[in-house]
SERO-4910 file (N, C-alpha, C, O; in steps of 0.05 Angstrom, whole numbers):
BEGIN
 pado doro    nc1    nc2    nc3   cac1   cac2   cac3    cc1    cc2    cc3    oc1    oc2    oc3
  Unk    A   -680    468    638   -657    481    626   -633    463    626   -619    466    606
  Unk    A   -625    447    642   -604    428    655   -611    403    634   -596    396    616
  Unk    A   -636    393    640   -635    381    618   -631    376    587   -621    355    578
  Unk    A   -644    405    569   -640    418    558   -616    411    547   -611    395    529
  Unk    A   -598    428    563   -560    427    562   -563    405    558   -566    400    535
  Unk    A   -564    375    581   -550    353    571   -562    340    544   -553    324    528
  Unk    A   -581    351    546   -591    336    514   -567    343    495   -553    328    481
  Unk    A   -570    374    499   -564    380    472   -517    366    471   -500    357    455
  Unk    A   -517    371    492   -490    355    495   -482    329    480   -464    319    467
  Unk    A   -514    324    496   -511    281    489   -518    288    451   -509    272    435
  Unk    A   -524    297    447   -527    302    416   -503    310    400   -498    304    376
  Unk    A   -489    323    417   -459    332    401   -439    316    395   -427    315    374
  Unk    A   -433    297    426   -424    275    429   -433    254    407   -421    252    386
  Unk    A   -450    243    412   -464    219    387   -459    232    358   -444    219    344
  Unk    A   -470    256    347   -464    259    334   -445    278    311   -434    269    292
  Unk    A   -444    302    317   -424    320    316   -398    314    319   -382    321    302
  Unk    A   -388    299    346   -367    289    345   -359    269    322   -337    275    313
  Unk    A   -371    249    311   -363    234    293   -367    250    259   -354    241    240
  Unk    A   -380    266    258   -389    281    239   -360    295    222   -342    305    235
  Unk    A   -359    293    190   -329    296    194   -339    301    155   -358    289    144
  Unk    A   -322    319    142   -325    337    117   -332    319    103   -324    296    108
  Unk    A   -351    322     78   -353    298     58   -322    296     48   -304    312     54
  Unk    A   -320    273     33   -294    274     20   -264    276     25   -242    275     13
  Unk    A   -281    279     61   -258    287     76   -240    310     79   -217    313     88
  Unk    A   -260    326     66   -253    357     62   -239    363     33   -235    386     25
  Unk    A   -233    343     20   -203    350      6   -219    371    -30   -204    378    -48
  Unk    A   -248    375    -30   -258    383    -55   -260    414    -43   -262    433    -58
  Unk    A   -260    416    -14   -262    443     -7   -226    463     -7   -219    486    -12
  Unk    A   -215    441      0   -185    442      2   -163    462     -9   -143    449    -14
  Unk    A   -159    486    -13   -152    505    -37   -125    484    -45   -125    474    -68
  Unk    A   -105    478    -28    -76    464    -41    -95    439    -59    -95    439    -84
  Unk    A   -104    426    -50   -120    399    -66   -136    404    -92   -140    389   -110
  Unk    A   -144    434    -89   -158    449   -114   -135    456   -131   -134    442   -151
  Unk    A   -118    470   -129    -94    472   -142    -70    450   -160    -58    452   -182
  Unk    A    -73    430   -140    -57    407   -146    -70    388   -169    -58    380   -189
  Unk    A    -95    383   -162   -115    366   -174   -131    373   -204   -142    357   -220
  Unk    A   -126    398   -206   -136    413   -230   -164    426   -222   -175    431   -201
  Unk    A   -170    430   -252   -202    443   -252   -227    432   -245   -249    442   -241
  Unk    A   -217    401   -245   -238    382   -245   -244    379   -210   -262    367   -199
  Unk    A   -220    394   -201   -239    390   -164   -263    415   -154   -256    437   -146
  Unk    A   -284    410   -155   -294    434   -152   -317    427   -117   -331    406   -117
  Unk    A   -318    447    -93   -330    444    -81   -367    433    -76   -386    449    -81
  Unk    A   -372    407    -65   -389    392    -67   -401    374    -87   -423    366    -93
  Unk    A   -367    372    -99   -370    349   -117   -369    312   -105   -356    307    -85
  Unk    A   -381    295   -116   -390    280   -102   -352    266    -99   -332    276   -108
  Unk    A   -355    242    -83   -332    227    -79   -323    216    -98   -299    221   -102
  Unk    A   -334    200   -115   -335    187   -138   -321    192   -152   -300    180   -155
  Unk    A   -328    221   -168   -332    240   -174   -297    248   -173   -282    245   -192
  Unk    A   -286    260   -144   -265    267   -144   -236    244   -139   -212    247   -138
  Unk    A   -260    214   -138   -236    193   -136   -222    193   -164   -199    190   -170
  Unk    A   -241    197   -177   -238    193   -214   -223    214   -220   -213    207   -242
  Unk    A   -212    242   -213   -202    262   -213   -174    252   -210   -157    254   -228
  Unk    A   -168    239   -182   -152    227   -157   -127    218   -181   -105    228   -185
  Unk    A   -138    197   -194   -128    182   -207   -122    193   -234   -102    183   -245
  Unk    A   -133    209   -244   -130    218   -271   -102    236   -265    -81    232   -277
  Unk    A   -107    260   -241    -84    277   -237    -59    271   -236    -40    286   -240
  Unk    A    -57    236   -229    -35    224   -207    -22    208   -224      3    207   -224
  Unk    A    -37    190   -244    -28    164   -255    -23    186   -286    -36    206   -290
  Unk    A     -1    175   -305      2    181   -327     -9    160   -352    -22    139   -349
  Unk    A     -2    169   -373     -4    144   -399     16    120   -400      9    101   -414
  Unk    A     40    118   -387     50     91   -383     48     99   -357     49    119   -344
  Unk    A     45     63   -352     42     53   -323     71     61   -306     94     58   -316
  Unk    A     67     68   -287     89     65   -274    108    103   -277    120    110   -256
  Unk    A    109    115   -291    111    134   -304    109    159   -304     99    168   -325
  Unk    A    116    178   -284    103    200   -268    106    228   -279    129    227   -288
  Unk    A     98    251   -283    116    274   -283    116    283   -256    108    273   -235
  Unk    A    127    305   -261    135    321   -225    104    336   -214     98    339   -191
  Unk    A     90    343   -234     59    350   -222     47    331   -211     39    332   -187
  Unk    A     44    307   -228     30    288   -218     36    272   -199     18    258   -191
  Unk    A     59    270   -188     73    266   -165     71    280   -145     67    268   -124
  Unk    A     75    318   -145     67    327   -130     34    331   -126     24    341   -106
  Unk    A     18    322   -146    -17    323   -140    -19    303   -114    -28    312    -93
  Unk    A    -10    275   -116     -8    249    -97     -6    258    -70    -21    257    -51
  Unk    A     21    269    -75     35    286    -55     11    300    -39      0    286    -23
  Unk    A      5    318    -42     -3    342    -33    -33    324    -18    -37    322      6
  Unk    A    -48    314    -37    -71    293    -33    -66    278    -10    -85    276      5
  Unk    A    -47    269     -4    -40    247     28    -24    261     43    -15    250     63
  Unk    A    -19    286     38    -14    305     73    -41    313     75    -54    299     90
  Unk    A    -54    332     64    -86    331     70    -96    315     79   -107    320    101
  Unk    A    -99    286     69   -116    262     78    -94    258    116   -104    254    137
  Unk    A    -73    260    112    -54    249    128    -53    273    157    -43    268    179
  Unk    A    -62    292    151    -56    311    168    -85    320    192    -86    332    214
  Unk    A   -100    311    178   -128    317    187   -132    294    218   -141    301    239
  Unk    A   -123    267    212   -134    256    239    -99    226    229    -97    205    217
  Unk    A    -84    245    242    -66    225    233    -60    193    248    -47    174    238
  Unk    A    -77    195    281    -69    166    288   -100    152    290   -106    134    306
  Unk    A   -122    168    265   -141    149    270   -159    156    242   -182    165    240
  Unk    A   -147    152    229   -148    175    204   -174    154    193   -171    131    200
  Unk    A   -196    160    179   -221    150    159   -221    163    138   -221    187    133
  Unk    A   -223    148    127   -226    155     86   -245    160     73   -241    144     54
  Unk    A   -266    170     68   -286    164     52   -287    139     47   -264    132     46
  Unk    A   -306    114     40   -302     95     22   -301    105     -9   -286     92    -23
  Unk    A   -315    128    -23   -318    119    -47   -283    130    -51   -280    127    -75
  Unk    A   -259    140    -40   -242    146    -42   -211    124    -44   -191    122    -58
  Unk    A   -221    113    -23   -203     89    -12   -202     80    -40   -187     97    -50
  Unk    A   -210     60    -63   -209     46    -79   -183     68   -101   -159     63   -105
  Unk    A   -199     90   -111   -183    101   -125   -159    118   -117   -145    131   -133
  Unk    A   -155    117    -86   -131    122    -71   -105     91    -77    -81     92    -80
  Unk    A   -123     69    -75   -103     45    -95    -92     50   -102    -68     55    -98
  Unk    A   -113     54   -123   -108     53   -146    -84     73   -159    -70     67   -178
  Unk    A    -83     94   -146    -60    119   -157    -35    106   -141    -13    101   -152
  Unk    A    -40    101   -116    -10     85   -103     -5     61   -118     19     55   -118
  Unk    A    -17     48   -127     -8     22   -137      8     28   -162     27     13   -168
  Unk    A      1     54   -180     22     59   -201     43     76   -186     54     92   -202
  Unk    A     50     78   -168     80     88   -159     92     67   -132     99     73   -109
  Unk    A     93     38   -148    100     13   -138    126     13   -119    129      5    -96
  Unk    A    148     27   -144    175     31   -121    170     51   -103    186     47    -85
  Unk    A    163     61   -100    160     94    -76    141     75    -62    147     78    -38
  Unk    A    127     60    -64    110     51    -43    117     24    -29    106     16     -9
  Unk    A    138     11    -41    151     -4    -32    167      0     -6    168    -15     14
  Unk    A    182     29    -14    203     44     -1    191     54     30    203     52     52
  Unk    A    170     64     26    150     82     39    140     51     62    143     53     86
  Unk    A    133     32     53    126      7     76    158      3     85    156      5    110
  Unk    A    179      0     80    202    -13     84    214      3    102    228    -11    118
  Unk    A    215     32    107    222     57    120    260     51    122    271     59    142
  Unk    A    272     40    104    295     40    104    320     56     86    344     59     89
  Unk    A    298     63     65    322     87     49    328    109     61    309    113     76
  Unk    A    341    124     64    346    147     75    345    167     59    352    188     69
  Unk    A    336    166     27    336    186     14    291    191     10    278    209     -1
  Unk    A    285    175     21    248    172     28    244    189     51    228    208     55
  Unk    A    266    177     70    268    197     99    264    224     91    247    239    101
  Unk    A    283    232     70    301    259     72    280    268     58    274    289     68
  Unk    A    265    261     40    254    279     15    216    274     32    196    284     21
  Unk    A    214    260     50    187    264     64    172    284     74    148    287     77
  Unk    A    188    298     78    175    331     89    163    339     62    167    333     39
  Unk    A    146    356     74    116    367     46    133    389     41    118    407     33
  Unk    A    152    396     42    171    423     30    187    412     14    205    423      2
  Unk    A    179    384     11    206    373     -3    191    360    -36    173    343    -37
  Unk    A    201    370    -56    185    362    -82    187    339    -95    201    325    -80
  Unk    A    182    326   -113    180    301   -114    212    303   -138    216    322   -154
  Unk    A    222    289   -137    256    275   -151    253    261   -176    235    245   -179
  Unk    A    270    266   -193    269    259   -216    289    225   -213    305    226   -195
  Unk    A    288    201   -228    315    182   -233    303    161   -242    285    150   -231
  Unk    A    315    153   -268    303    129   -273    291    141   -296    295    124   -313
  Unk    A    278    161   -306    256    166   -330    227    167   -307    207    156   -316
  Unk    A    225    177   -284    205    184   -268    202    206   -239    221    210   -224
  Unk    A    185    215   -237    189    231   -215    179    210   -189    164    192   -194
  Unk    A    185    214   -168    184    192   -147    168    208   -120    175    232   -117
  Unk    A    146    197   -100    139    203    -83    145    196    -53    152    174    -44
  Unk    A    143    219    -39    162    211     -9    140    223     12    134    246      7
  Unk    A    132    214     26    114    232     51    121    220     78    129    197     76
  Unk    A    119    229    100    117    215    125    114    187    128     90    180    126
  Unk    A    131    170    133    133    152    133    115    137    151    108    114    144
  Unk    A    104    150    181     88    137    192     49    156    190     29    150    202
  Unk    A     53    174    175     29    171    163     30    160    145     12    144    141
  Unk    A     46    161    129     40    131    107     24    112    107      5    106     92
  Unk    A     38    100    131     23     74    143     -6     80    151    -24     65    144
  Unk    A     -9    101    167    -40    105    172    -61    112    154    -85    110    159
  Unk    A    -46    125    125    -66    121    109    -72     96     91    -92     92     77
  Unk    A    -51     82     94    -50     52     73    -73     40     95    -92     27     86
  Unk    A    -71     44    117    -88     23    141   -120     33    135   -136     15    130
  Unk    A   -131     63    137   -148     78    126   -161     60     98   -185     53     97
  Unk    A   -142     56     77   -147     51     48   -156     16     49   -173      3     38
  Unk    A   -140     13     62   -144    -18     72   -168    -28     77   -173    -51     70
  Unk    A   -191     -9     91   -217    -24     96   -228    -32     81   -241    -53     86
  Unk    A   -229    -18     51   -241    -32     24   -220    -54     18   -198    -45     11
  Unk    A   -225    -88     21   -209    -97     15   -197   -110    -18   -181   -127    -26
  Unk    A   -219    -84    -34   -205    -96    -61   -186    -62    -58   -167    -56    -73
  Unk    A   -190    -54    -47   -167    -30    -46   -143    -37    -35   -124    -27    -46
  Unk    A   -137    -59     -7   -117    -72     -7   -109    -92    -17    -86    -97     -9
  Unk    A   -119   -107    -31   -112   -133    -58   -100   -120    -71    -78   -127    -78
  Unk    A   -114    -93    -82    -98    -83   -101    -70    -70   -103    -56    -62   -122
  Unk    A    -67    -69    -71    -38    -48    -58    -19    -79    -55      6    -78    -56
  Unk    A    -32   -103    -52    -17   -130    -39    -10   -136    -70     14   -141    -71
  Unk    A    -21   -137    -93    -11   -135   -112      7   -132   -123     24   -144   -137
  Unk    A      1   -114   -116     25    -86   -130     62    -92   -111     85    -89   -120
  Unk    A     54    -98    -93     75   -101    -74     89   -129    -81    114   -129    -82
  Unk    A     76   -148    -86     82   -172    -98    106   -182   -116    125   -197   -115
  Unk    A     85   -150   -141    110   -156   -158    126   -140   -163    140   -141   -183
  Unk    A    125   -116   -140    148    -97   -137    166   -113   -122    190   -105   -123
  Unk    A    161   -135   -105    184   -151    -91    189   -182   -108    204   -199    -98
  Unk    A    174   -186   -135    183   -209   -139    200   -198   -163    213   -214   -176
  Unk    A    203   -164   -170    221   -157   -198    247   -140   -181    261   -124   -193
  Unk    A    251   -145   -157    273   -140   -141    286   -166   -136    309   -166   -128
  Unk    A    277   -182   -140    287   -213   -130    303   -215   -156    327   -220   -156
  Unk    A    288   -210   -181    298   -215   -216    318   -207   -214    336   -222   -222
  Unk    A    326   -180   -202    338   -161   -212    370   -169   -202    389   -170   -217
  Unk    A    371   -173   -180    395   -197   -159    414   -201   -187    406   -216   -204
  Unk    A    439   -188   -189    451   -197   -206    464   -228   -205    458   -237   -183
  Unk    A    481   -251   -222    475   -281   -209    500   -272   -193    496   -283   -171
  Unk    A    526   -255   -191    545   -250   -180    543   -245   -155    563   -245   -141
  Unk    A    520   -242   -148    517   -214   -117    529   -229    -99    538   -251   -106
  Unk    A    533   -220    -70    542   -229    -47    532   -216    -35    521   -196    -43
  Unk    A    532   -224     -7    530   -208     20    501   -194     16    481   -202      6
  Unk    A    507   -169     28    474   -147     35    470   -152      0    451   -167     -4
  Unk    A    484   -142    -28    478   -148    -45    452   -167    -58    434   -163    -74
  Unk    A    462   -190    -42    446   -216    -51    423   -220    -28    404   -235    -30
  Unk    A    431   -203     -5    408   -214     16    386   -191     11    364   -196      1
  Unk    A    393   -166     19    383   -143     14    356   -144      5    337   -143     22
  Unk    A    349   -147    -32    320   -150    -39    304   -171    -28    280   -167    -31
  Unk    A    309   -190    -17    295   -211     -5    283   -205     26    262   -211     37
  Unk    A    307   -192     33    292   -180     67    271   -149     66    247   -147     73
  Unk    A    280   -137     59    259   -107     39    240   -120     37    221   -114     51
  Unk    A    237   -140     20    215   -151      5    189   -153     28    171   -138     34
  Unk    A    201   -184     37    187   -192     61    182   -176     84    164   -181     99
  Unk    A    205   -149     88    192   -136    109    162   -120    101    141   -120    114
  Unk    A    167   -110     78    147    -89     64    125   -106     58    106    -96     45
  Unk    A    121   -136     65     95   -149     56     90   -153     89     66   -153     96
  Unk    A    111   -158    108     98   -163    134     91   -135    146     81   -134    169
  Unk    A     95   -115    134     81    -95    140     53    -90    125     38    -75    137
  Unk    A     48    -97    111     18   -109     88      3   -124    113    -18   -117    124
  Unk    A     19   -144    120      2   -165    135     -2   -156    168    -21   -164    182
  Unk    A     20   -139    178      4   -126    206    -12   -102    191    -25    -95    211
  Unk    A    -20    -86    174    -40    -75    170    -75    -91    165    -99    -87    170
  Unk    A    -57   -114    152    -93   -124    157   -100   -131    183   -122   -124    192
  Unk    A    -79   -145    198    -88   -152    226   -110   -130    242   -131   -137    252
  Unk    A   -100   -106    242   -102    -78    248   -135    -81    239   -154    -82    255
  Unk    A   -135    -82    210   -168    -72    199   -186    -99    207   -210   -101    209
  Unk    A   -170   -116    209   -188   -138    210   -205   -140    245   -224   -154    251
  Unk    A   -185   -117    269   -186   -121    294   -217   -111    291   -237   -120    302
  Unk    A   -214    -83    267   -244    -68    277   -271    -80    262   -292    -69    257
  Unk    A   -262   -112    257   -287   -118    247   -299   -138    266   -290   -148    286
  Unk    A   -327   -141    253   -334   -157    268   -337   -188    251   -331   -186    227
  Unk    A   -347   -218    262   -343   -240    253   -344   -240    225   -325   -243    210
  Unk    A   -374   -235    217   -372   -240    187   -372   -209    176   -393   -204    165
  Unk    A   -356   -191    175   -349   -176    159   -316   -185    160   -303   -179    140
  Unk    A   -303   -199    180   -276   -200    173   -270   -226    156   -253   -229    139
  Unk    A   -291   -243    165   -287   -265    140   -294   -253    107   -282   -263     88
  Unk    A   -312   -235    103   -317   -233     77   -297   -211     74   -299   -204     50
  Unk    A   -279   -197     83   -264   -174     80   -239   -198     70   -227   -195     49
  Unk    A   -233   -221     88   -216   -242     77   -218   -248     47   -202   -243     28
  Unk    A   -249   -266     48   -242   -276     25   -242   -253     -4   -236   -260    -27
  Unk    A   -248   -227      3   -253   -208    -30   -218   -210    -18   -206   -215    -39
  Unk    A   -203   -210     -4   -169   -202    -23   -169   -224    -19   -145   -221    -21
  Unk    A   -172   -244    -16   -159   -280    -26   -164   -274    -61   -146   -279    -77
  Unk    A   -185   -266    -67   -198   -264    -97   -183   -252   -107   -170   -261   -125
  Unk    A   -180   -227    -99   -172   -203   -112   -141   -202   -115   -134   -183   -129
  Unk    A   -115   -221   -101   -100   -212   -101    -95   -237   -121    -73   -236   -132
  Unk    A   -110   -259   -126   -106   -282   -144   -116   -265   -174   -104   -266   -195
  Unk    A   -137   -252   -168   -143   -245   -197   -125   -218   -206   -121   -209   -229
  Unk    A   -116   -211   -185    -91   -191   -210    -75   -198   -214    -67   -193   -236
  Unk    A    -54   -216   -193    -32   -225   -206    -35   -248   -230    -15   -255   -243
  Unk    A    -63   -259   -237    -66   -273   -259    -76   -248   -283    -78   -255   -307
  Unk    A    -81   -223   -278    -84   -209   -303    -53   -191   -315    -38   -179   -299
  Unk    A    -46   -191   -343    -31   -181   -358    -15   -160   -346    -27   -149   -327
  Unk    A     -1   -155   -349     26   -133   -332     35   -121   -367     38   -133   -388
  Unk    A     35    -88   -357     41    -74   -381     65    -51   -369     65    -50   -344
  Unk    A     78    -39   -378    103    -25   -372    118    -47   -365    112    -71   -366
  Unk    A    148    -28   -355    174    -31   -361    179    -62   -346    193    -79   -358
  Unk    A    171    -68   -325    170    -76   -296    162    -95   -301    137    -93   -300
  Unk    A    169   -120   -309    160   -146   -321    176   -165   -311    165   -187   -309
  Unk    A    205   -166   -303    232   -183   -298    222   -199   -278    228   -223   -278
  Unk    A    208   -189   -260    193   -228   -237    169   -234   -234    159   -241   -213
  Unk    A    153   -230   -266    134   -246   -273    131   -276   -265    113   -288   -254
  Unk    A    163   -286   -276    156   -313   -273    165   -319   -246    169   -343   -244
  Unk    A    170   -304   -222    165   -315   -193    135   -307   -185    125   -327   -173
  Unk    A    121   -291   -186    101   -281   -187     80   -308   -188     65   -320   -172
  Unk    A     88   -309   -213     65   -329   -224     68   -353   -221     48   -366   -226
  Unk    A     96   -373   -209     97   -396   -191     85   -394   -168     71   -412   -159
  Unk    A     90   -364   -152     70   -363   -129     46   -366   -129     35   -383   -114
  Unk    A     29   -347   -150      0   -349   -154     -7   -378   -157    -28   -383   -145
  Unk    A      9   -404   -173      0   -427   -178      9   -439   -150      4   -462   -157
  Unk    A     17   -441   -126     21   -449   -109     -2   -436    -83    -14   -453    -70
  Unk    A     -4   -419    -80    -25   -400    -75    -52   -414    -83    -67   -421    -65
  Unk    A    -59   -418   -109    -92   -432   -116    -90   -462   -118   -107   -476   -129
  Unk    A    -63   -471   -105    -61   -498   -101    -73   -509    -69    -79   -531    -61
  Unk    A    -74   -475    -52    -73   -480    -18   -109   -481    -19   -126   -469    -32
  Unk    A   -111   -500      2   -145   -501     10   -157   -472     12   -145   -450     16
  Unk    A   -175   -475      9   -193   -448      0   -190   -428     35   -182   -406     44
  Unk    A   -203   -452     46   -200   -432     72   -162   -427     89   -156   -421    112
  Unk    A   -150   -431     70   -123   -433     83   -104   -413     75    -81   -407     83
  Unk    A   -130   -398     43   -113   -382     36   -101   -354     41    -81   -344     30
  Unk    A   -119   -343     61   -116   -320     70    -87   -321     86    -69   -304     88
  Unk    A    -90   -338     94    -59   -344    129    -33   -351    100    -10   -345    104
  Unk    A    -40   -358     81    -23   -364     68      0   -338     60     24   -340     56
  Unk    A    -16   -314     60     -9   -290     43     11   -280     62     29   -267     51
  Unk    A     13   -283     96     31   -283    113     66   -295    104     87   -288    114
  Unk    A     62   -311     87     87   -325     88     99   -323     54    117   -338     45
  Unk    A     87   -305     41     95   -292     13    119   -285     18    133   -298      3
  Unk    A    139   -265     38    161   -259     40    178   -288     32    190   -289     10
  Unk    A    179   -311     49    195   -329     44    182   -348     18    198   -363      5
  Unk    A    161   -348     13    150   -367     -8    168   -362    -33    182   -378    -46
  Unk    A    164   -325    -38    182   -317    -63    202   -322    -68    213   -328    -90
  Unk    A    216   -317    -32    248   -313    -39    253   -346    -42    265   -348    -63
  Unk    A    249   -370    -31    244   -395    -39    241   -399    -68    252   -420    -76
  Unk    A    230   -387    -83    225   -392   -112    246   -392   -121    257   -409   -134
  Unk    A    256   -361   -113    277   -339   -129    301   -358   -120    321   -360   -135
  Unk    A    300   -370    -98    330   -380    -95    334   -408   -113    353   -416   -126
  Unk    A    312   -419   -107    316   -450   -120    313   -442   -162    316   -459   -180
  Unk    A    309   -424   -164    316   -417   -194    336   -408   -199    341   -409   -224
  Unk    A    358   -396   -180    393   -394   -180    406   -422   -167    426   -423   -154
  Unk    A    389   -442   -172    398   -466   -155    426   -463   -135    449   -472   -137
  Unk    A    412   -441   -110    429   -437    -96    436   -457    -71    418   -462    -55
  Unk    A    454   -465    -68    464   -497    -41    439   -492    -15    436   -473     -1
  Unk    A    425   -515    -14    421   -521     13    417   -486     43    404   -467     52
  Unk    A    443   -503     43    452   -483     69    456   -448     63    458   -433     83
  Unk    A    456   -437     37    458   -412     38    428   -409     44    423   -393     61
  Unk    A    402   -425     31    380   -417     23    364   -418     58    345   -404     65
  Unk    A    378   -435     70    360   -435     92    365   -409    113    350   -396    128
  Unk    A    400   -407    107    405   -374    121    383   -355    115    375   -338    131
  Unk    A    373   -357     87    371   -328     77    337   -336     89    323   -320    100
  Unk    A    332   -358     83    305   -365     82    299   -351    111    279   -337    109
  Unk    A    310   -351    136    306   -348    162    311   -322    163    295   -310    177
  Unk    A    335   -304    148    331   -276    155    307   -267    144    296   -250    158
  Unk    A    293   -274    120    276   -267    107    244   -271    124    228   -252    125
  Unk    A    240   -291    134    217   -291    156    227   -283    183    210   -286    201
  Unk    A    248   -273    190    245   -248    213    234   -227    208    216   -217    222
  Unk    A    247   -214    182    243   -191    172    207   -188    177    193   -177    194
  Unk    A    200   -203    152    170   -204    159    157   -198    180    142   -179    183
  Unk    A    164   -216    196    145   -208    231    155   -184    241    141   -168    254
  Unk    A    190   -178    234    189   -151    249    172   -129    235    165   -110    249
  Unk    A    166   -129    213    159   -106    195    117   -105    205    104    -86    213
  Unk    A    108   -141    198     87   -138    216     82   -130    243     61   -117    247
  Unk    A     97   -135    263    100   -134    293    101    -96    295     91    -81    312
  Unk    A    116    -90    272    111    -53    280     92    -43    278     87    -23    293
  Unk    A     73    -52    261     45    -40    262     24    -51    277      2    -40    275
  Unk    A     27    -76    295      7    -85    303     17    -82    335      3    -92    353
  Unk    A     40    -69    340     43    -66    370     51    -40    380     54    -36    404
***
């Protein structure tokens, strides 16, 4: 009988305990049924409802939201976010088309790594609906589940190429944007954001890369060495075009670095850009090295929060 019990214990443990909803619950979900449309229906496969994910969330121009499809996102990552928030797992077939819907709401996700607006703060609570400005509605959630589900999405690493992407040239069309007049936080401002919100990119891989083992972390390396070379070399459509051409000095500097050098390289994108961006305002010497040095602090502090 004693034995019995511990069997059946040691069975719950091994497996029960890790045992956890398909889909991660979210097709059983009534708010996720609601939000998502008709197309979520209980024990539908992952696939299935990643393709949903994305249809609900992303519009016909890129970049481009209404207030449903903002709140579908929404509602989708307190669910995912609320269930195991400091050790949270994703489905894989989910992770990819979880990107993929964040990667079209580039500025909110910018904002959301950077944790410095105060209007992201304010509108983060799930009572709080998604904001209209600009010609889009905008997304805000918990700022430090945020992070735990980008870390979650991260294990597929064409799902984080495709978020490092996206971040790229949400920080190389903030660099554009620097009117040539600016001064002060003005002119420093998008350059430190930038680099913090990519050294927060780069302590999340540290993070996924801890739970691998030898050769899954080298091949998890090289698919985003690939993957973040092959999107920033594919076509950019919507509004959001103004730092293409820092973008794409990077990328040619980037497939100029030894093959195996390129992964460590992606660490030092914060200052590589702002380097670009400055020597194309042929700005003096001495301002560029100030800014150059606030700009790789930022970085490590923004990495150093997630990896400590």
């Amino acid at each position: 009988m004693a034995l019995a019990l511990l069997g059946g214990l040691a069975a719950w443990f091994v497996l029960g305990r890790d045992s956890a909803p398909a889909c991660n619950g979210l097709p059983e979900n009534k708010r996720v049924q609601q939000s998502l449309g008709a197309g979520v229906k209980p024990g539908m496969s992952c696939a299935a409802l990643g393709e949903v994910i994305v249809e609900a969330t992303t519009g016909s121009k890129p970049g481009v939201h209404s207030r449903q499809q903002a709140q579908a996102l929404k509602d989708v990552l307190f669910e995912l976010g609320s269930t195991q928030p400091e050790d949270l797992t994703i489905d894989p077939a989910l992770r990819l088309p979880l990107a993929t819907a964040l990667a079209d709401y580039a500025p909110d996700v910018h904002e959301l790594l950077v944790t410095l607006d105060s209007k992201y703060i304010l509108e983060g609570d799930r009572t709080k609906p998604p904001w209209e400005s600009e010609g889009t509605y905008h997304l805000a959630v918990y700022n430090t589940m945020f992070r735990h589900i980008v870390r979650a999405v991260s294990e597929d690493p064409e799902a984080y190429a495709l978020l490092r992407t996206a971040e790229t040239r949400q920080v190389a069309n903030g660099l554009a944007a620097v009117p040539r007049d600016a001064k002060d936080a003005a002119f420093s401002l998008p350059a430190t954001k930038g680099a913090r919100a990519l050294g927060v990119l780069d302590g999340i891989a540290t993070v996924v890369l801890q739970g691998l083992d030898e050769d899954e972390a080298k091949a998890w390396r090289v698919t985003v060495v690939k993957g973040v070379a092959r999107g920033l070399d594919a076509p950019v459509e919507g509004k959001d075009q103004a730092g293409e051409a820092f973008a794409a000095v990077w990328l040619q500097e980037f497939e100029k670095t030894p093959e195996a050098e390129r992964f460590d390289r992606l660490s030092t994108q914060g200052v590589d850009l702002t380097r670009i961006w400055l020597k194309s305002r042929n700005t003096d010497e001495t301002a560029q090295q100030a800014l150059l040095g606030e700009v790789e602090s930022s970085a490590l502090g923004g990495a150093r929060e997630v990896t400590h």
